[in-house]
C-alpha positions as CSV (number, residue, x, y, z in Angstrom):
1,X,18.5,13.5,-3.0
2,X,17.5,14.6,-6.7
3,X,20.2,15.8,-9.0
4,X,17.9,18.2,-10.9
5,X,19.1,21.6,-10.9
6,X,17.3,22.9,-14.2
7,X,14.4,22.3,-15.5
8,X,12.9,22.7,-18.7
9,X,9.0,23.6,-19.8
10,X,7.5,23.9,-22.7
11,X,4.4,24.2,-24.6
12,X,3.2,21.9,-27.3
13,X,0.5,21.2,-29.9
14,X,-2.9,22.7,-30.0
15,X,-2.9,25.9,-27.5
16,X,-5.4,25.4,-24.8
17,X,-6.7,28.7,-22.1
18,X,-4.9,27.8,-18.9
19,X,-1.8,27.1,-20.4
20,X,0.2,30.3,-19.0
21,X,-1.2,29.7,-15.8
22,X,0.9,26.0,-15.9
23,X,3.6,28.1,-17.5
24,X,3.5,29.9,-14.2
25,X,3.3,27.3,-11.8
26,X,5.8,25.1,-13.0
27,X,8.3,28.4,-12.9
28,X,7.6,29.5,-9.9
29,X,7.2,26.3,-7.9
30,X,10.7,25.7,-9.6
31,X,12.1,28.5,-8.0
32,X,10.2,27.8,-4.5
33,X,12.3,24.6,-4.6
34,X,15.8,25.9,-5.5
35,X,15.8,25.2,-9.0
36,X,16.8,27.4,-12.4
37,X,14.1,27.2,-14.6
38,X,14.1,27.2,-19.0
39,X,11.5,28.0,-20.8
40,X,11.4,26.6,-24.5
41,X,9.6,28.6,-27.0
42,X,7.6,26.8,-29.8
43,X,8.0,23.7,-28.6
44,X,9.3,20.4,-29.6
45,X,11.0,22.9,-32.4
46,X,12.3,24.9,-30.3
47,X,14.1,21.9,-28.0
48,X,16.0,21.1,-31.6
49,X,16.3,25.2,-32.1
50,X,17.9,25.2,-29.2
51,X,15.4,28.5,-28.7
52,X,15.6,28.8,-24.8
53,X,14.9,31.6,-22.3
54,X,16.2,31.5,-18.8
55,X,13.0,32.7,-16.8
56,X,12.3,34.1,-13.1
57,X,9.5,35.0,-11.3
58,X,9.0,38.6,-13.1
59,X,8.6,36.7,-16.3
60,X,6.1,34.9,-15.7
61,X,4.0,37.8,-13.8
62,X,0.4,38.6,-14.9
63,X,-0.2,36.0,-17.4
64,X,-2.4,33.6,-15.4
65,X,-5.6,35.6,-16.5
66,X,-3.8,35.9,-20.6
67,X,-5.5,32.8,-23.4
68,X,-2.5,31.3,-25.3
69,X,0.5,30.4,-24.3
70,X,4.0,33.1,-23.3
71,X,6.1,29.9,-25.2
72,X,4.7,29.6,-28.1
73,X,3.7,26.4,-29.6
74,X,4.4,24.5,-32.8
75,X,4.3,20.9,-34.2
76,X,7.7,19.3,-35.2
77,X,7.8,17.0,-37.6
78,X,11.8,16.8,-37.0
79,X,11.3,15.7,-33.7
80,X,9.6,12.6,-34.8
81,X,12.8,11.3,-36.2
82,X,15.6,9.7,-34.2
83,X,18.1,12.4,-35.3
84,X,15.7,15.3,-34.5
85,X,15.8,13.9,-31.4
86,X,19.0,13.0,-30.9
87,X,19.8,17.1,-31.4
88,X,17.2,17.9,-29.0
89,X,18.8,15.9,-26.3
90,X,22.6,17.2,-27.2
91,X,20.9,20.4,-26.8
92,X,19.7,19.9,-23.8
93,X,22.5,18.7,-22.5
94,X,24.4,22.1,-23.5
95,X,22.4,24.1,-21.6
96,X,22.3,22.1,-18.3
97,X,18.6,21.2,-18.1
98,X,18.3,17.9,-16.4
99,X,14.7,17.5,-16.2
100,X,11.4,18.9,-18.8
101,X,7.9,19.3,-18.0
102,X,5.8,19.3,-20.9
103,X,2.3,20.6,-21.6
104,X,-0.2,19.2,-24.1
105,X,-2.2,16.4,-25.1
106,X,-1.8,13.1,-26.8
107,X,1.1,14.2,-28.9
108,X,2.7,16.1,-26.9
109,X,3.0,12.8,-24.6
110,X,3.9,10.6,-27.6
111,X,7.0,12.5,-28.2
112,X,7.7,12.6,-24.6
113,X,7.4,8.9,-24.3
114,X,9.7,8.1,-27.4
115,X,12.6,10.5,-26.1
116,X,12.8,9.9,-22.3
117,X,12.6,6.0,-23.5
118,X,16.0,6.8,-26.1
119,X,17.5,9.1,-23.8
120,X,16.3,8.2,-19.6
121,X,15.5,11.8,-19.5
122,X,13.3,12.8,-16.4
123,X,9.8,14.6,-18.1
124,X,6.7,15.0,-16.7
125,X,3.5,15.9,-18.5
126,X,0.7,18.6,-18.0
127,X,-2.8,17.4,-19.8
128,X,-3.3,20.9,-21.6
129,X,-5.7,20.9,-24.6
130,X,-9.3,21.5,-24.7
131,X,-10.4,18.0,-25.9
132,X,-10.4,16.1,-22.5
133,X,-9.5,13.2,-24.6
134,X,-6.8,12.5,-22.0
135,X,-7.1,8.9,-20.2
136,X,-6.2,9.1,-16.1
137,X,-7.7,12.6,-15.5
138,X,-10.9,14.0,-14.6
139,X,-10.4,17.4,-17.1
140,X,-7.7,18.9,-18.7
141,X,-6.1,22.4,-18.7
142,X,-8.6,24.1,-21.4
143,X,-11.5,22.3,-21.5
144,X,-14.0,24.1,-18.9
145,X,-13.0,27.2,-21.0
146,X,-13.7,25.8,-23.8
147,X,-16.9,24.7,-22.7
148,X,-18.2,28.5,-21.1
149,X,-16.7,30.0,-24.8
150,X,-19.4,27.4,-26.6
151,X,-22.4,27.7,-23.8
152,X,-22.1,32.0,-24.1
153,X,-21.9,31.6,-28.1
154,X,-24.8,29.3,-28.6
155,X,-26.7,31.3,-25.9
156,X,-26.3,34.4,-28.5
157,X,-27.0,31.9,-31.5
158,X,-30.5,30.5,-29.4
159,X,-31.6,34.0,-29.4
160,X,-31.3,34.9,-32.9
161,X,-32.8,31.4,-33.5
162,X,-36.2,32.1,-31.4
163,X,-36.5,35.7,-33.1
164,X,-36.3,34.2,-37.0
165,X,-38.2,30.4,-36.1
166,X,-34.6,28.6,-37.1
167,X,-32.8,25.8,-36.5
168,X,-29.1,26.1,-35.7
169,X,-26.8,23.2,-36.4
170,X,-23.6,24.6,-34.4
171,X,-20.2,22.5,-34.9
172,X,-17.8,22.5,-32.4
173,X,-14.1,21.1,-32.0
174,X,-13.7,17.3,-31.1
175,X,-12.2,15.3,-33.9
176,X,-12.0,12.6,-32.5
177,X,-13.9,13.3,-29.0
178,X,-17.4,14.6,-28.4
179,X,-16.5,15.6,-24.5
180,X,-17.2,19.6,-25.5
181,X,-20.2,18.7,-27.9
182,X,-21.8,16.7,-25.1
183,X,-21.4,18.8,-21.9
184,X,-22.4,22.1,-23.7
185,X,-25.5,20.4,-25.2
186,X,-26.6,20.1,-21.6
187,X,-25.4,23.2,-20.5
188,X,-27.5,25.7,-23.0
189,X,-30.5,22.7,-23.5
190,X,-29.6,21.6,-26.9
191,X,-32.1,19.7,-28.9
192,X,-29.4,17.2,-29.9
193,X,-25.9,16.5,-29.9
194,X,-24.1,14.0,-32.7
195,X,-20.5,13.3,-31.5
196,X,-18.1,10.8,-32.7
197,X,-18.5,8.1,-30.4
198,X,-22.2,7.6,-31.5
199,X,-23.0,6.5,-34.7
200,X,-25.6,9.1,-36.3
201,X,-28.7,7.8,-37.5
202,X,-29.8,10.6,-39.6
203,X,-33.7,8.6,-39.3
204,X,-33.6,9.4,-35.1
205,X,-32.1,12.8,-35.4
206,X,-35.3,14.0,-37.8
207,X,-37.2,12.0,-35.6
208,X,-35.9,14.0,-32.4
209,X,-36.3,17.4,-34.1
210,X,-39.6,16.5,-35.2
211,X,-40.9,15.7,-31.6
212,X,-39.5,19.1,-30.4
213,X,-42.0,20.8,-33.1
214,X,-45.1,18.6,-31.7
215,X,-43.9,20.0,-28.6
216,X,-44.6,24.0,-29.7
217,X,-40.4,24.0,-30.5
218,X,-40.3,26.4,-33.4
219,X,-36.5,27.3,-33.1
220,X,-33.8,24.7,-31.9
221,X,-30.1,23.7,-31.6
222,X,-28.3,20.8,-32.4
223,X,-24.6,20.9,-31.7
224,X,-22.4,18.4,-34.0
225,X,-19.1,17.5,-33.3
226,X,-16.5,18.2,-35.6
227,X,-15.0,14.6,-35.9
228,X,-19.2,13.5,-36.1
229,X,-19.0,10.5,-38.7
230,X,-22.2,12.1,-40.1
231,X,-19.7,14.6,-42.2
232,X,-19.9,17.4,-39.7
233,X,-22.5,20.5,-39.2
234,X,-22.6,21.3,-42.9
235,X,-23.5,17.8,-44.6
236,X,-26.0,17.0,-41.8
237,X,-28.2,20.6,-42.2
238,X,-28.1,19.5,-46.1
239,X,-29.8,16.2,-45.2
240,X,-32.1,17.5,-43.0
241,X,-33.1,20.1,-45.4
242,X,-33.9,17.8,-48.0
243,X,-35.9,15.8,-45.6
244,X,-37.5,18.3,-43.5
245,X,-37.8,21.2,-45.9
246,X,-40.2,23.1,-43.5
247,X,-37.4,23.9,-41.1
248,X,-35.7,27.0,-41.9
249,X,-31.8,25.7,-41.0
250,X,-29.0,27.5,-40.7
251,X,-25.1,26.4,-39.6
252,X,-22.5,28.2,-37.4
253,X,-18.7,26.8,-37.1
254,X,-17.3,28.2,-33.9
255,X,-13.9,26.8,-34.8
256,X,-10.9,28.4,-33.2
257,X,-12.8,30.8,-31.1
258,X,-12.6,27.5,-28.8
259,X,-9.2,27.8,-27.5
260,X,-8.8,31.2,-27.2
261,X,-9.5,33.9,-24.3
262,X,-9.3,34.4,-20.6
263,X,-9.1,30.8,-19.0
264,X,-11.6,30.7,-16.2
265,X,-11.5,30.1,-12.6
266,X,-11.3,26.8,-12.9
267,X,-9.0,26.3,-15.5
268,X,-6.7,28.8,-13.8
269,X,-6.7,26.7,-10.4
270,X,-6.1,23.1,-12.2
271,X,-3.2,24.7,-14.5
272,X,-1.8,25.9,-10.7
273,X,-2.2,22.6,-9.4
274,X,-0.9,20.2,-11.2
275,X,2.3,22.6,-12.4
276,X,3.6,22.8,-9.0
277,X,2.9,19.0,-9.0
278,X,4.5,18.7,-11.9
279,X,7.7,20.1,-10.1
280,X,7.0,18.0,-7.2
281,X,6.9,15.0,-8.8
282,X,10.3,15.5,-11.0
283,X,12.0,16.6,-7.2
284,X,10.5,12.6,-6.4
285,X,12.8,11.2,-8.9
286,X,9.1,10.5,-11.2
287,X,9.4,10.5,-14.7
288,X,7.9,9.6,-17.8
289,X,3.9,10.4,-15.9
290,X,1.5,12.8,-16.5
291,X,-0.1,14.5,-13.7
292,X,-3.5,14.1,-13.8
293,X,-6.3,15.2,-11.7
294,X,-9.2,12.5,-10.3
295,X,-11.2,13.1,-7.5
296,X,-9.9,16.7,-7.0
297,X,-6.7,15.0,-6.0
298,X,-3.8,14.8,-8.2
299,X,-2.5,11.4,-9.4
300,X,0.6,10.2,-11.5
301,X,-0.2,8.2,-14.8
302,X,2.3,6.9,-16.7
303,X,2.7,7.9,-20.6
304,X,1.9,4.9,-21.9
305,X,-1.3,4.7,-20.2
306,X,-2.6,8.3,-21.3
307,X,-1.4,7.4,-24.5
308,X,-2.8,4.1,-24.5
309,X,-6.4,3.8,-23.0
310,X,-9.0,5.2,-24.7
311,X,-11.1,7.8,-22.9
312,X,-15.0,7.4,-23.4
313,X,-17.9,10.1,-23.1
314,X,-20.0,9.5,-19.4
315,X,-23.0,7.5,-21.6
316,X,-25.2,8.7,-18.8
317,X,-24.6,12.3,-19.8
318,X,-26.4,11.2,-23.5
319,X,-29.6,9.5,-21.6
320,X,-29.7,12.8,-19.2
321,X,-29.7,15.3,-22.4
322,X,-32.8,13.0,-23.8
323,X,-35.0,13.4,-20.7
324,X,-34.0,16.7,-20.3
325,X,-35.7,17.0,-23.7
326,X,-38.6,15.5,-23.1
C-alpha cells in the first residue's frame, strides 16, 4: 500500500501546447485516486520558492484546449547546485508532498534524476516539449502541434512563393533535432530539408534545387533546421544566392510561433494519457521513469535512459521526401 498522500506537478523548461492538458490529468487523476494535489508555479524555481498552490478539480477546468502552461515555467540555475536542491527538498517536505510529477524534456529529467538520486524522492516524468528529442517514446506532448503550426505557415509562405517565382528557405526550431524540420518537409512537399543530423553539402542542396527548375519548379521551399550545421536559414540563402543568383530567395524564421496555440487533438489525448499514467505509476511505488508512449501503449523508461540514448530521425523519412521529389 503506497504512502503518497500529495503530490506535486510542475512545469519545466521550454513550454510545449499540450502541457495544460497534462496539468489536467495529473490533477484530476490525483483526485480520482484520493490524493491532494500541489501545483508548483515556474518550476524548478518555484520548488526552491516554495511558490505552491493547492489545486482541485475547478482549477484545472477549461484549460485542455489553452497553448502554454496554468504553472508557469522557468529555468533554475539554483537548482543545479546541491544547496538549491537541498532547499527544494526541505521545502517539500514542509508542505507534505510526498511524491512530483514533472513535465518537460531533457532538462527537466536531468534535474529530476540528480534530486530523486540525493533525496529517494518518488518523481515521475511527462515528455513535454515540441522537439521529440526524447529516447523511449513514440512523440512528445507538443510536437504534433508543433508540426500543424509549421505545415499551415509554410502553406501561406508556398503561396506567396508561387505568386512572386521565389524560393523560401523557412527555419524552424530543432537545435539539436531535425524531427519538426523533417516531418513538415513531407507534410507541405518541401523541396528540401537540412537538419542537424545530416551533414549539409551545400554542392547537393544547389544540385537538388536546380533539378526542381528542370522540372518547370519556378517557386520552392526548403525548410532548415535551426541547429542545421550549415549556420541556419540565413547563411545557407546567402550561399545559394551567390551561387545560384537566378533564384529570387527569400528567408522566414517561424521561431516561437512553434510552441504556442491550441494543442490539437492529438496532443490533447497523449497529454491525457500519460498524466493519469503518470499518477498511476507513482500509486505503483515507480519512480525516477518517464512515461512514454510506444505503440499507442504507454511504457515506463527510466531517467537515465531518456537522458542517455540518443534519439535519431526515421532515415527512411529522408529517402521518402527524395522520391516524393522526384
Amino acid at each position: 500500500m503506497t504512502s503518497i498522500k500529495r503530490i506535486g506537478v510542475l512545469t519545466s523548461g521550454g513550454d510545449a501546447p499540450g502541457m495544460n492538458a497534462a496539468i489536467r490529468a495529473v490533477v484530476r487523476a490525483g483526485i480520482y485516486y484520493g490524493l491532494s494535489v500541489t501545483g508548483i508555479r515556474r518550476g524548478y524555481s518555484g520548488l526552491i520558492k516554495a511558490d505552491f498552490w493547492d489545486m482541485n478539480s475547478r482549477d484545472v477546468g477549461n484549460i485542455i484546449q489553452r497553448g502554454g502552461t496554468i504553472l508557469r515555467t522557468a529555468r533554475s540555475e539554483e537548482f543545479r547546485t546541491k544547496e538549491g536542491r537541498q532547499k527544494a527538498y526541505e521545502n517539500l517536505l514542509n508542505a507534505g508532498i510526498d511524491a512530483l510529477v514533472v513535465i518537460g524534456g531533457d532538462g527537466t529529467f536531468k534535474g529530476a534524476k540528480a534530486f530523486t538520486e540525493e533525496h529517494n524522492f518518488p518523481i515521475i516524468g511527462l515528455p513535454g516539449t515540441i522537439d521529440n528529442d526524447l529516447y523511449g517514446t513514440d512523440m512528445t506532448i507538443g510536437y504534433d502541434t508543433a508540426i500543424n503550426t509549421v505545415v499551415e505557415a509554410i502553406d501561406k509562405i508556398r503561396d506567396t512563393a508561387s505568386s512572386h517565382d521565389r524560393l523560401f528557405f523557412v527555419e524552424v526550431m530543432g537545435r539539436d533535432a531535425g524531427f519538426i524540420a523533417l516531418r513538415s518537409a513531407i507534410g507541405c512537399g518541401a523541396e528540401d530539408v537540412l537538419v542537424p543530423e545530416v551533414v549539409t553539402d551545400m554542392d547537393e542542396v544547389c544540385e537538388n534545387l536546380a533539378n526542381s527548375v528542370q522540372k518547370t519548379k519556378s517557386s520552392g521551399v526548403v525548410i532548415v533546421s535551426e541547429g542545421d550545421d550549415a549556420g541556419g536559414a540565413m547563411q545557407i540563402a546567402e550561399i545559394v544566392k551567390k551561387r545560384m543568383p537566378e533564384f529570387d530567395i527569400r528567408v522566414s524564421i517561424l521561431g516561437h510561433l512553434q510552441r504556442g496555440g491550441a494543442p490539437s487533438a492529438f496532443d490533447r489525448y497523449l497529454a491525457s494519457k500519460l498524466g493519469v499514467a503518470a499518477v498511476e505509476a507513482l500509486l505503483d511505488d515507480q519512480r525516477s521513469v518517464m512515461v512514454g508512449l510506444v505503440n499507442n501503449e504507454t511504457v515506463l523508461i527510466p531517467f537515465n535512459q531518456a537522458i542517455k540514448h540518443h534519439k535519431d530521425i526515421n532515415r527512411k523519412m529522408l529517402e521518402m521526401l527524395y522520391i516524393l521529389n522526384t
